[in-house]
C-alpha positions as a printed Julia matrix, in Angstrom:
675×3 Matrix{Float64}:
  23.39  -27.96  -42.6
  21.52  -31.53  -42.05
  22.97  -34.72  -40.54
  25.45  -35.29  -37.97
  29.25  -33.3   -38.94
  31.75  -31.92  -37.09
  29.95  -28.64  -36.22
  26.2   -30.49  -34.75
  28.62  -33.21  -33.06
  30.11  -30.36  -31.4
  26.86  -28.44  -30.83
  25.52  -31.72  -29.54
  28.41  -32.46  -27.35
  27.78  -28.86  -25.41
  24.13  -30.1   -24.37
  25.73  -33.59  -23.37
  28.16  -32.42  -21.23
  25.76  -30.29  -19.09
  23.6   -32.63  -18.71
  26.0   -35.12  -17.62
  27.45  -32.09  -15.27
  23.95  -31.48  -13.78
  23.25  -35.49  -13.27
  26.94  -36.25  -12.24
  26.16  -33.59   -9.59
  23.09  -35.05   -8.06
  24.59  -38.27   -7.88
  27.56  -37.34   -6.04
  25.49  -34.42   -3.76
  26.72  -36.88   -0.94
  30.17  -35.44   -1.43
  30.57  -32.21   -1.56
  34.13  -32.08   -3.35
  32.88  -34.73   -5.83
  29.76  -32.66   -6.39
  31.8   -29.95   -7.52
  34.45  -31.66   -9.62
  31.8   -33.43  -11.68
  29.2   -30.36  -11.76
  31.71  -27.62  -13.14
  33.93  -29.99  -15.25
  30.84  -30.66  -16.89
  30.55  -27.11  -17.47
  33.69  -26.24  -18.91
  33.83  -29.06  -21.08
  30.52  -27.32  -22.2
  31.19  -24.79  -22.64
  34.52  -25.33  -25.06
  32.1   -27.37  -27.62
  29.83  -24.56  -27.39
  32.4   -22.07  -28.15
  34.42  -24.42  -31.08
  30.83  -24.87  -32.69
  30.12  -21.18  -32.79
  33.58  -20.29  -34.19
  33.42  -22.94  -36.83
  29.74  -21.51  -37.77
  31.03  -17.9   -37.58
  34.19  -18.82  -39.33
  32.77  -20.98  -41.96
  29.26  -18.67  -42.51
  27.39  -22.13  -42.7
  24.46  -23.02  -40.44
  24.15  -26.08  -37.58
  20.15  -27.62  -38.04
  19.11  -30.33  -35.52
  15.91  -31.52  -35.03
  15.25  -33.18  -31.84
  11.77  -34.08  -31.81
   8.24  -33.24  -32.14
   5.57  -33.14  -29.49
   2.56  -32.49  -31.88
   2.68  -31.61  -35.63
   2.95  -28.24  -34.9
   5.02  -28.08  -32.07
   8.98  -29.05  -32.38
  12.08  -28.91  -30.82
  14.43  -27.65  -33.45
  17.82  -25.81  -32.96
  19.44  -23.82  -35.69
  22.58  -21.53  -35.19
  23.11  -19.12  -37.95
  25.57  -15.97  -37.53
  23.38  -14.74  -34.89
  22.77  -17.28  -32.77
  26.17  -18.86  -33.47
  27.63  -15.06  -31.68
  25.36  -15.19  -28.74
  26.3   -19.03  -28.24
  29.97  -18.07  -28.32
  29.84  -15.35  -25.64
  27.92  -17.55  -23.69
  30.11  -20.41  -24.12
  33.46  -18.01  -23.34
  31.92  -17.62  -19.77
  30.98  -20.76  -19.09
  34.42  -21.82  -19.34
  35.68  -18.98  -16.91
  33.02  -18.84  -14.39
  33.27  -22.79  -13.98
  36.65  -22.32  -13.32
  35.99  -19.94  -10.99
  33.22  -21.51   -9.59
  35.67  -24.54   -8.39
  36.74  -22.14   -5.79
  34.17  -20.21   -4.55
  31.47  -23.19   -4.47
  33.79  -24.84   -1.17
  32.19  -21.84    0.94
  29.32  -23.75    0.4
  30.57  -27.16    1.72
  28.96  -28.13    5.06
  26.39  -25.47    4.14
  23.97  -26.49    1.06
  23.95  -29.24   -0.86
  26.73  -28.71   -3.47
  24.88  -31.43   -5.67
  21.89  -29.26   -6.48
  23.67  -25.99   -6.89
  26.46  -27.67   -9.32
  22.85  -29.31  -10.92
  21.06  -25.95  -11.72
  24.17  -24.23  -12.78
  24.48  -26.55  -15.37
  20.75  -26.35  -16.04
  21.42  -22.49  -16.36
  23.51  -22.66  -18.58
  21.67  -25.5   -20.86
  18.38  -23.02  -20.94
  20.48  -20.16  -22.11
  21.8   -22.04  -24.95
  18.53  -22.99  -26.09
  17.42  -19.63  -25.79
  19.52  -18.66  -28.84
  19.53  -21.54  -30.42
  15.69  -23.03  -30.76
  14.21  -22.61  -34.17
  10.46  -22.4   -32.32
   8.49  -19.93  -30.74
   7.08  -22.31  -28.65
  10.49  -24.21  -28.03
  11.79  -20.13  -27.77
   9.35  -19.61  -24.69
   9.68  -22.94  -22.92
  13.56  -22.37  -22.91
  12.56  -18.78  -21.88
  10.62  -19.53  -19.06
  13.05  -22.96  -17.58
  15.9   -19.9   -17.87
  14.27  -17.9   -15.81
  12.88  -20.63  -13.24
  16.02  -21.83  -12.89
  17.54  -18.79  -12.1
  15.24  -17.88   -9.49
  16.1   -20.98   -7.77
  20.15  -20.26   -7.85
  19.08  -16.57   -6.55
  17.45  -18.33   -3.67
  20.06  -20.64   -3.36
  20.42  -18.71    0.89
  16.58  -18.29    1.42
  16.64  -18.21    5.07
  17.73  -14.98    4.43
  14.83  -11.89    4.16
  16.14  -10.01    2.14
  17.22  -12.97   -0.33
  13.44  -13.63   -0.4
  12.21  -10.43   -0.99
  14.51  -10.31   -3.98
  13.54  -13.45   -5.01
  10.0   -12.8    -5.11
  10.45   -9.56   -6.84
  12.94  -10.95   -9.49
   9.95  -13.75  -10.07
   7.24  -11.38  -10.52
   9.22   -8.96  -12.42
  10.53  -11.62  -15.5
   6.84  -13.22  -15.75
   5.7   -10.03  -16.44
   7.71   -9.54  -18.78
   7.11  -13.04  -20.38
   3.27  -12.21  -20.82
   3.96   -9.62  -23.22
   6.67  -11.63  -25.17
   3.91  -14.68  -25.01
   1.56  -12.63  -26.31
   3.86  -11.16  -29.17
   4.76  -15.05  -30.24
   1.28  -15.63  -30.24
   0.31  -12.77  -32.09
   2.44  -13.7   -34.57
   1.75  -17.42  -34.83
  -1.83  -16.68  -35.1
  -1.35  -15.19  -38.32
   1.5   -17.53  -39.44
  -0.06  -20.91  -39.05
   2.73  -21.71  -37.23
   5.64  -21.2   -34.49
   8.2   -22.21  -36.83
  10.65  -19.05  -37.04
  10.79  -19.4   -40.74
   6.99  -18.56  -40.46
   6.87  -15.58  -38.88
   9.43  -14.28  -41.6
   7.03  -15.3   -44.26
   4.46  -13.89  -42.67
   5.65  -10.27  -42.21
   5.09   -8.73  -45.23
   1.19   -9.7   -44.78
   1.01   -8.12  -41.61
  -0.26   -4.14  -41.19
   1.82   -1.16  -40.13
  -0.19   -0.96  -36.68
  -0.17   -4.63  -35.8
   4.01   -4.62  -36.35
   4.12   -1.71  -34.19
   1.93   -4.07  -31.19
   3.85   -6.51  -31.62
   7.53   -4.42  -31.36
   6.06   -2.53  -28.04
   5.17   -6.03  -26.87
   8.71   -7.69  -27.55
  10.21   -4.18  -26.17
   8.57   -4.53  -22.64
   8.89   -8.3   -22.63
  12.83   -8.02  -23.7
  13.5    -4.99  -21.87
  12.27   -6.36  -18.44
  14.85   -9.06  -18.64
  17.39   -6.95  -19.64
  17.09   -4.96  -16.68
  15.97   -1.59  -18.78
  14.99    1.21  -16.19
  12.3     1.79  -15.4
  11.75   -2.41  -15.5
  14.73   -2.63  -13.81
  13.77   -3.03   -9.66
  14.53   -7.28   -9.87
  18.37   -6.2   -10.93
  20.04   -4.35   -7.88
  17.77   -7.06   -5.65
  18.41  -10.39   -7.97
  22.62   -9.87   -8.06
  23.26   -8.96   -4.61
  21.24  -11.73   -3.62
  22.39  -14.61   -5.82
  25.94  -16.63   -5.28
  28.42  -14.71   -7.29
  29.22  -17.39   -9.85
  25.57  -16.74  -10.62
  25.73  -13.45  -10.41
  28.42  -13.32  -13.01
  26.67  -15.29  -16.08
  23.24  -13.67  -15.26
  24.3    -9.89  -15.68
  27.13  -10.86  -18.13
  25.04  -13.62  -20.64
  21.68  -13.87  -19.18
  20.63  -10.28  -19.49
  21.79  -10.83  -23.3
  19.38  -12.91  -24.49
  17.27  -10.23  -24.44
  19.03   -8.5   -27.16
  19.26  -11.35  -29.18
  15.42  -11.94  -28.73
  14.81   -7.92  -29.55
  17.07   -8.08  -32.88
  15.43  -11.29  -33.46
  12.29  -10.16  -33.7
  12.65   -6.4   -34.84
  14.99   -7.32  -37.84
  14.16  -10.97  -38.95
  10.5   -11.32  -37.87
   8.89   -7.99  -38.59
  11.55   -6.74  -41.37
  12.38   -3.73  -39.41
  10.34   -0.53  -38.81
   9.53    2.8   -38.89
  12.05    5.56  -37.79
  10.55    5.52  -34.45
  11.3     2.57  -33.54
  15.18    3.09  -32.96
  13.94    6.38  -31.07
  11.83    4.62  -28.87
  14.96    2.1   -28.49
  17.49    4.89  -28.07
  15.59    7.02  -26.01
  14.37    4.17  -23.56
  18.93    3.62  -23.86
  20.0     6.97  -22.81
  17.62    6.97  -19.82
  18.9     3.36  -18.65
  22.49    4.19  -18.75
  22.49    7.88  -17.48
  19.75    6.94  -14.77
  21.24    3.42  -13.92
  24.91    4.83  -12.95
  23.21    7.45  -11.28
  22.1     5.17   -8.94
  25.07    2.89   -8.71
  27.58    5.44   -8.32
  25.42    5.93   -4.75
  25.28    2.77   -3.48
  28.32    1.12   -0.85
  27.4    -2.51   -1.9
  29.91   -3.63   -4.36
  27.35   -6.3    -5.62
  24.64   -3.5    -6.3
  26.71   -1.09   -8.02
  27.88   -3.64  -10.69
  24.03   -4.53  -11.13
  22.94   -0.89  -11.61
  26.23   -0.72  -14.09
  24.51   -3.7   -16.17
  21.21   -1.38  -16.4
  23.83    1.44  -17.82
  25.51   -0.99  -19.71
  22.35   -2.51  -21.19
  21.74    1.35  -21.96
  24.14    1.52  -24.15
  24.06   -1.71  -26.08
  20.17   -0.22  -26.68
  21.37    2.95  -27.88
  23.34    1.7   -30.65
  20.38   -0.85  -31.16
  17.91    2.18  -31.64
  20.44    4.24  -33.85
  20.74    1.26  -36.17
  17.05    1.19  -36.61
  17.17    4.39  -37.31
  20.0     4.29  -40.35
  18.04    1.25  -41.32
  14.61    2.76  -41.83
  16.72    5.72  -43.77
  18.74    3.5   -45.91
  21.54    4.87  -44.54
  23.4     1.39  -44.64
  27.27    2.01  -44.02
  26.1     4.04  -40.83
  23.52    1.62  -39.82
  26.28   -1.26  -40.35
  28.57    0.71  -37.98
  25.91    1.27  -35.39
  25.16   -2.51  -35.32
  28.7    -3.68  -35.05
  29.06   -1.12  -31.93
  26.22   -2.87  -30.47
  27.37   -5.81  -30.8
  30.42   -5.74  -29.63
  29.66   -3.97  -26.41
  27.94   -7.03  -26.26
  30.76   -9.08  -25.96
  32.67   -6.67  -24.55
  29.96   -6.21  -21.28
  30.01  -10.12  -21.03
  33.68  -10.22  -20.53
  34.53   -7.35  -17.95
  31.05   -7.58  -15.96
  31.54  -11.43  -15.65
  35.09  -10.77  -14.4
  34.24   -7.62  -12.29
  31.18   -9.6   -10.23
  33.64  -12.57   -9.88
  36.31  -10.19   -8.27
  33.22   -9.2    -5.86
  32.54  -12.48   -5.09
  36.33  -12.8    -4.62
  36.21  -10.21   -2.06
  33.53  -11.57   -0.34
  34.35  -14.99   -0.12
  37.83  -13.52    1.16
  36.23  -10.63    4.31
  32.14  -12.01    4.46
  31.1    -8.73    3.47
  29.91   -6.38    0.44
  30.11   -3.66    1.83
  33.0    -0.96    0.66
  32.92    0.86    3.79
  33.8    -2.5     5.58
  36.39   -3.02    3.77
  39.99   -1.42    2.92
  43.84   -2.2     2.58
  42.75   -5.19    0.35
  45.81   -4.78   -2.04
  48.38   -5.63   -0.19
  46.56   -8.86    1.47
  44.9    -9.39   -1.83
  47.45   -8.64   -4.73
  45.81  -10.43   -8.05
  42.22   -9.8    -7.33
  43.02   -6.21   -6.82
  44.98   -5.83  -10.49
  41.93   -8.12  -11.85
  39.59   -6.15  -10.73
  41.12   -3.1   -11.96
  41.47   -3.8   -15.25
  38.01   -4.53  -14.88
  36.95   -1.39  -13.77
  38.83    0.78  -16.7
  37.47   -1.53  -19.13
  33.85   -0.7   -17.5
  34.98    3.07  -17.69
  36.14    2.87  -21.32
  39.86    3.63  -20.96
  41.86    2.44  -23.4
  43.77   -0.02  -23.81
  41.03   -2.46  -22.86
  37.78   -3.34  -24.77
  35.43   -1.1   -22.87
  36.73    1.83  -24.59
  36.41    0.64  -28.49
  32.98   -0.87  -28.23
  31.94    2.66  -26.32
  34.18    4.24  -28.95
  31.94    3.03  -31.93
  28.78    3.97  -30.04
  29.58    7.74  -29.57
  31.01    7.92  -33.79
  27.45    6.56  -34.8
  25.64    9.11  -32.65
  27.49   11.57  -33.32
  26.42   10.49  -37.59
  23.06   10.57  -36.21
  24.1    14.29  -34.91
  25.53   15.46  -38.3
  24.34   13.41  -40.96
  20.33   13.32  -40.33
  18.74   15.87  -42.64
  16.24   15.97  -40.21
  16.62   18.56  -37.44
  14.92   16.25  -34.7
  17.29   13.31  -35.31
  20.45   15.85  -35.49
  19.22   17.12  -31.76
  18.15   13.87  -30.69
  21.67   12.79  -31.66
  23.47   15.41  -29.99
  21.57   15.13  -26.73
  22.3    11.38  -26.78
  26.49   12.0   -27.34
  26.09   13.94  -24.52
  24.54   11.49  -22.34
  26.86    9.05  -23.16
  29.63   11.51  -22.02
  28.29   12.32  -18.91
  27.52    8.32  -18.14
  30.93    7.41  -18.71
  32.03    9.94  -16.34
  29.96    9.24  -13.89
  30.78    5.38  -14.21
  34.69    6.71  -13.97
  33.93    7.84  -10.58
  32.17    5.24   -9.53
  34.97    2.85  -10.23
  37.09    5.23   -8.05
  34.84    4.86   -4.97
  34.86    0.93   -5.43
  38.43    0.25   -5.96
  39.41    3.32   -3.83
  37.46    2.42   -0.91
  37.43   -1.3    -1.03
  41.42   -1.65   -1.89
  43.68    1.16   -0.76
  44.27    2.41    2.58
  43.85    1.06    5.49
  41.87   -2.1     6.61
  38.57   -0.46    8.33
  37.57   -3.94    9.82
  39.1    -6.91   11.02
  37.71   -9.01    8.28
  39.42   -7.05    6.08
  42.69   -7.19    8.05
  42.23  -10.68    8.27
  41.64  -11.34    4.35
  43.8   -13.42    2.42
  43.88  -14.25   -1.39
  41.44  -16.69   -3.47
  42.01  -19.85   -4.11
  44.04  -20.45   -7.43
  41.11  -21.46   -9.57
  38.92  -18.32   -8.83
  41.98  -16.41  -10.07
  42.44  -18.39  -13.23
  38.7   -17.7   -14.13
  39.32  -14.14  -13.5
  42.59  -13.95  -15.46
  40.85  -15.35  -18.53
  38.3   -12.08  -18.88
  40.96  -10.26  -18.0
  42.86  -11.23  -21.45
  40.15  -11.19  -22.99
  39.46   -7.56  -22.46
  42.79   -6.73  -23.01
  42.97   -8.37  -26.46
  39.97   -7.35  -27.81
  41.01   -3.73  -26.73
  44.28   -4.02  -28.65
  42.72   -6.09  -31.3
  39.05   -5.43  -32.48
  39.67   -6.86  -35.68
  39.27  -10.49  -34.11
  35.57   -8.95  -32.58
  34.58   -7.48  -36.0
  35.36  -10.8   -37.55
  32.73  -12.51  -35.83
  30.31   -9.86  -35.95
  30.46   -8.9   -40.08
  28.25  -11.83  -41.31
  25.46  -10.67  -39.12
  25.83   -6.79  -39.68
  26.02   -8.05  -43.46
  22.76  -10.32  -43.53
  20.68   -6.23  -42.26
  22.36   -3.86  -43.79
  24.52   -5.4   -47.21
  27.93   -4.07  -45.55
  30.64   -5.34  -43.76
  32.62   -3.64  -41.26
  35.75   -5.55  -40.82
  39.76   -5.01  -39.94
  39.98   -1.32  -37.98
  37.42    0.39  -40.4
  35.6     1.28  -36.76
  37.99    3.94  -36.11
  37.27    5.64  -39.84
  34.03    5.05  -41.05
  32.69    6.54  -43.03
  35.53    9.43  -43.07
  37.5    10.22  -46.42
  36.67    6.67  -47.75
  39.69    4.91  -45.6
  39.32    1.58  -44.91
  41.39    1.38  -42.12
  43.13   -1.8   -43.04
  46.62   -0.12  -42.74
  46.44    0.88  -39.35
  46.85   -1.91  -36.64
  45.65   -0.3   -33.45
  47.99   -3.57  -31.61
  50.92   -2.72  -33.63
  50.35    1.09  -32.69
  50.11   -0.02  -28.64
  53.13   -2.19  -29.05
  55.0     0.12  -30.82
  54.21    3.01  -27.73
  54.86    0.3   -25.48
  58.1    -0.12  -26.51
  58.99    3.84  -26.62
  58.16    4.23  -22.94
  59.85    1.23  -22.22
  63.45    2.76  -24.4
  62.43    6.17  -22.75
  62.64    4.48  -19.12
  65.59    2.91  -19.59
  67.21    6.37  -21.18
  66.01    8.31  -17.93
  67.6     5.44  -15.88
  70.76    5.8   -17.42
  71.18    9.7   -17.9
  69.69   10.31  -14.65
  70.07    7.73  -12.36
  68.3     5.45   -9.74
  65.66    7.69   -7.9
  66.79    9.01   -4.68
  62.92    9.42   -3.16
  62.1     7.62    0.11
  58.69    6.19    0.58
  56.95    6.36    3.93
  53.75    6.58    5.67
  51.96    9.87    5.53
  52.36   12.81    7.51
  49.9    13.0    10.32
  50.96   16.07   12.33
  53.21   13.66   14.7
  49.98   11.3    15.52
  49.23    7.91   14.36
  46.93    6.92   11.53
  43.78    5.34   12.37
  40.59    3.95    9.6
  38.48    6.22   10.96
  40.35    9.34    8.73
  39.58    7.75    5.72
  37.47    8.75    3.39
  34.47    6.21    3.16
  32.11    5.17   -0.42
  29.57    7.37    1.54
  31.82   10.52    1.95
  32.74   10.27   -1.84
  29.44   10.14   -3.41
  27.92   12.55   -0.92
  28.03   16.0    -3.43
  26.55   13.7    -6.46
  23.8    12.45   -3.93
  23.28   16.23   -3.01
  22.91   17.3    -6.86
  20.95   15.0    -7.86
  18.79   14.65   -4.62
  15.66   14.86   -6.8
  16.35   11.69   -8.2
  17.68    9.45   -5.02
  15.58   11.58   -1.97
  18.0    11.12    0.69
  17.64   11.16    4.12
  19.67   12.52    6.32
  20.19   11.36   10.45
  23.1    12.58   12.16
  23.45   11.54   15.66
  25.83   12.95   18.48
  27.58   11.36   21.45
  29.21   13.17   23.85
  29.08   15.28   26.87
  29.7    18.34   24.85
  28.22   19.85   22.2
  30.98   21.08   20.33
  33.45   18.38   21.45
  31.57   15.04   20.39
  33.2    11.74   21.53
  31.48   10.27   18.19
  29.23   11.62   15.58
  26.78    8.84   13.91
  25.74    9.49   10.03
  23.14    7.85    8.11
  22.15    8.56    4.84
  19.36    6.47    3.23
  18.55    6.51   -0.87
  14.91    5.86   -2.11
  14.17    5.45   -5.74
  11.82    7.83   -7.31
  10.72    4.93   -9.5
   9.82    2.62   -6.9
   8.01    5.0    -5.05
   6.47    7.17   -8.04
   5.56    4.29  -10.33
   5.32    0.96   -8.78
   4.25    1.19   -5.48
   1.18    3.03   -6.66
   0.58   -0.09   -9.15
   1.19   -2.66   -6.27
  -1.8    -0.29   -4.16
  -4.05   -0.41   -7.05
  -3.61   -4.07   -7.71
  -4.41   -5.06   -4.3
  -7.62   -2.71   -4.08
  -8.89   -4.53   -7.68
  -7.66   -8.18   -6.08
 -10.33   -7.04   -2.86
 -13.07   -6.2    -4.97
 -12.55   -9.3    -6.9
 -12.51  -11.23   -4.22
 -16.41  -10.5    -3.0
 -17.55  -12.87   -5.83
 -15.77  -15.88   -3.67
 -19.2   -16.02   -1.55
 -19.1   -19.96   -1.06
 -21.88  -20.13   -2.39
 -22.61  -23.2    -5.1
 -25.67  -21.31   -6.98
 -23.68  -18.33   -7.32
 -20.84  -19.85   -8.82
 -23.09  -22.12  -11.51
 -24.47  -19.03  -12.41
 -21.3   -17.11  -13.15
 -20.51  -20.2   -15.4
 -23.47  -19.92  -17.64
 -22.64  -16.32  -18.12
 -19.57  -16.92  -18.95
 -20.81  -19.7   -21.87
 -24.09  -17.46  -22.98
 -20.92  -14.79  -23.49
 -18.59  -17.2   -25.47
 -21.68  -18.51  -26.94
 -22.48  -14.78  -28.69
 -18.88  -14.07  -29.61
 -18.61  -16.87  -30.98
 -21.63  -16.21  -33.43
């Protein structure tokens, strides 16, 4: 759609407003309070024309086209939002508008600290990259946007650099996304080298023309590229460093919309570029899935940081999303389209759904620690009675993360395990039925595991008794951090009661792959028995249980009577209760840590004080995790690139001759390819 309507004016307004945020912010970096008015109002106002323009494109199935302007004939800035982009836009645009809220709040920890100004500046700028991520039209525009997204990120992770571990992570976040952009540079090139062009519509053109084997380069490519920034183990080491590290505002868009972008670039690609694949493909995607989410909450559910246990639970997370990326590939290269369709829509939707309750679960950790300084769960304690709202936010968090009903964790998770279990029973080949069932069971056994580690968390961090005397000092978030909060939190409630109003903004896109639409409740029945599913309203169905507990209450209250139970503090054999009985994160995850002690190689120190042996005054006990992965796979590369950067380095003699006469090898080499 050309020319300037309702839907580019809004599209256009989005851009304006955080610019004007990140500018407004600058200016006013003299005072703080000013800084942050102008830098996050900017960023709500944002992010409302970003979400009204996606709706009205989603709503409306028509297209926004701008074109902003052209450096050279070849290279342009154009934006177009179709059904895909128009989805990505919107979940993007849905957290912009919380977190900024949020961010009101927790940004004043800052004041006196940093300069306000700059952070409100490259949050905005954040947030303008990731738009243009899924919006360009380009490849070239597509990795310019790519690359400002992930400089300016690295610069909001650093935001407390005096810090050494905030630099380490830093550095290894940096090195870990530009590795992953030289793959997706070279898949854009690849492509445009054969196109003529970097126009989008180019690369679809040229895709027929292309051979079996050079599609399947430049998939891998875009898989690695994608999968890095998506925090797929095992490219997944910048994640549990990146998170902890960066302000929790920042936190919360980059593992609940940043980390998305890389789906949208790997459906992108795989489905409009290169016309999908070969069956392999989606097993490639699936199995690379199942390892992330059964490996990354693995790891979580061991870790005492709050911070780093949500981060490894976006790995997982991502896992999944994957998995019902690789088993639409699958259907798709069979022709199975209903299925396909289905597996899609689940995809999709745990997009969405992952955006809503991450963003709102890393905001209740940076709720936390604005609230006791610390991260820590075994710091921590007793926090639901000092801090009521971000304890029942975070909660519904957490069983939306461990796909209870009623919240949206569950259908989105739901959909996932019906299409693998298809890919189970309705493959007629016997490798895709066992590849199926293995996967069904993996997702099982993740969402148990991510059950428990919910427990530990909330457990640990929020019931009992105060363990320190932050925590005993703590006192709730300012009112803004809770209205951010309380915005994902409906959110995941209604699209758990509701999935109809997800489906509706996912159909067009399932429809442009696979021909079908999967709309109303038809996730719960397809493809059983033909049902549509349009009778059954799964909110009705929750209201109407609702209101049968609710008559069934009130029955009890009357026949039986008003409870004669006292409530009082537990029984300690006549002594007082002190912190030191509780159990801590450590003492819960121990037995998983001891089962699966291939994969984390603990180590154990236990130290005793006290004149006695078998009368200690105080027993000390440390248990330390190491990755497998880090020590198996990349510290072996990190060896072997600094024994090749030595060698290299002997041909820097100094010495003028030498180096004229590694130049005219280097042309007498061009020269001959040349010819």
């Amino acid at each position: 759609m050309e020319g300037l309507d309702l839907d580019s004016l809004l599209f256009g307004a989005s851009f304006v407003f955080f610019l004007l945020g990140g500018f407004g912010a600058i200016a006013a970096s003299r005072n703080p309070r000013i800084a942050n008015f102008v830098a996050h109002s900017g960023a709500f106002l944002g992010g409302l024309a970003g979400a009204f323009a996606a709706i009205r494109v989603l709503l409306h199935q028509n297209t926004i086209s701008i074109s902003a302007w052209h450096v050279v004939s070849d290279v342009a800035f154009t934006f177009r939002v179709d059904s895909l982009s128009a989805f990505f836009l919107l979940v993007l645009s849905v957290l912009s508008v919380a977190v900024s809220l949020y961010s009101t709040g927790y940004v004043t920890e800052y004041y006196g600290k940093k300069n306000v100004g700059l952070l409100g500046a490259g949050f905005n700028l954040f947030l303008l990259s990731m738009v243009a991520v899924v919006t360009v039209d380009n490849g070239f525009s597509f990795l310019l946007a790519w690359e400002l997204m992930s400089l300016v990120s690295f610069f909001l992770v650093m935001l407390e650099h005096e810090k050494p571990e905030v630099r380490k992570a830093g550095f290894v976040y940096v090195v870990m996304t530009h590795f992953g952009t030289v793959f997706l540079i070279l898949s854009f090139l690849t492509l445009f080298f054969f196109a003529g062009s970097f126009e989008f519509t180019a690369f679809q053109q040229v895709s027929p023309q292309l051979s079996a084997s050079l599609k399947n380069l430049i998939f891998l490519m875009a898989l690695i590229g994608f999968g890095t920034k998506a925090g797929m183990i095992p490219l997944h080491i910048w994640l549990p460093r990146a998170h902890p590290a960066a302000p929790s505002h920042v936190s919360a868009l980059m593992s609940a919309v940043m980390i998305k972008t890389a789906i949208y670039g790997l459906l992108r690609i795989s489905f409009d570029f290169l016309g999908g694949g070969p069956a392999w493909w989606g097993a490639v995607v699936l199995c690379f899935g199942v390892i992330s989410a059964l490996v990354g909450i693995l790891y979580g559910v061991a870790e005492n940081d709050m911070k780093r246990f949500l981060a490894y639970s976006s790995a997982e997370n991502m896992g999944i999303i994957f998995m019902g990326i690789g088993t639409s590939m699958l259907f798709y290269a069979y022709h199975h389209s209903v299925l396909g369709a289905l597996a899609l829509t689940a995809a999709l939707y745990h997009v969405m759904n992952h955006a809503i309750f991450k963003g709102l679960l890393f905001m209740g950790a940076g709720a936390v620690l604005y609230a006791t300084h610390t991260k820590n769960v075994n710091q921590l304690g007793g926090l639901i009675r000092r801090m009521p709202w971000t304890a029942g936010l975070f909660l519904i968090g957490g069983i939306a993360l461990s796909a209870l009903p009623p919240f949206n964790g569950f259908i989105s998770e739901w959909a996932t395990f019906q299409s693998l279990l298809h890919l189970a029973f309705d493959m007629e080949n016997s490798s895709w039925k066992m590849i199926g069932g293995l996967s069904v069971a993996a997702l099982g056994l993740t969402g148990a595991f991510v059950a428990g580690g919910i427990v530990k968390h909330f457990g640990t961090a929020f019931l009992a008794m105060p363990r320190t005397k932050n925590a005993e000092e703590a006192r709730e978030v300012p009112v803004p951090m809770r209205l951010g909060m309380i915005i994902l939190a409906s959110g995941s409630l209604v699209l758990g009661i509701w999935p109809g109003i997800a489906l509706r903004v996912t159909e067009d896109i399932v429809a442009g792959y696979f021909d079908t639409k999967i709309t109303g409740n038809v996730i719960f029945y397809v493809p059983f028995a033909g049902l549509t599913g349009e009778a059954l309203s799964l909110g009705a169905v929750l209201l109407a249980f609702l209101a049968l507990l609710l008559l069934s209450l009130v029955f009890l209250r009357i026949w039986v009577g008003k409870s004669r139970n006292q409530i009082d503090e537990t029984w300690n054999c006549g002594g007082p209760l002190q912190p030191s009985m509780e159990y801590t994160g450590t003492s819960y995850s121990h037995p998983v840590l001891m089962i699966f002690k291939w994969l984390y190689r603990p180590r154990r120190q236990v130290q005793v004080r006290g004149e006695y042996v078998y009368y200690p005054k105080r027993i000390h006990h440390r248990l330390q995790v190491h990755s497998v992965i880090e020590s198996n796979l990349y510290r072996p590369l990190v060896h072997i690139a600094v024994f090749l950067s030595q060698r290299v380095r002997s041909i820097q003699s100094g010495n003028l001759q030498s180096y004229l006469a590694y130049m005219i090898a280097t042309l007498i080499l061009l020269l001959l390819w040349v010819r």
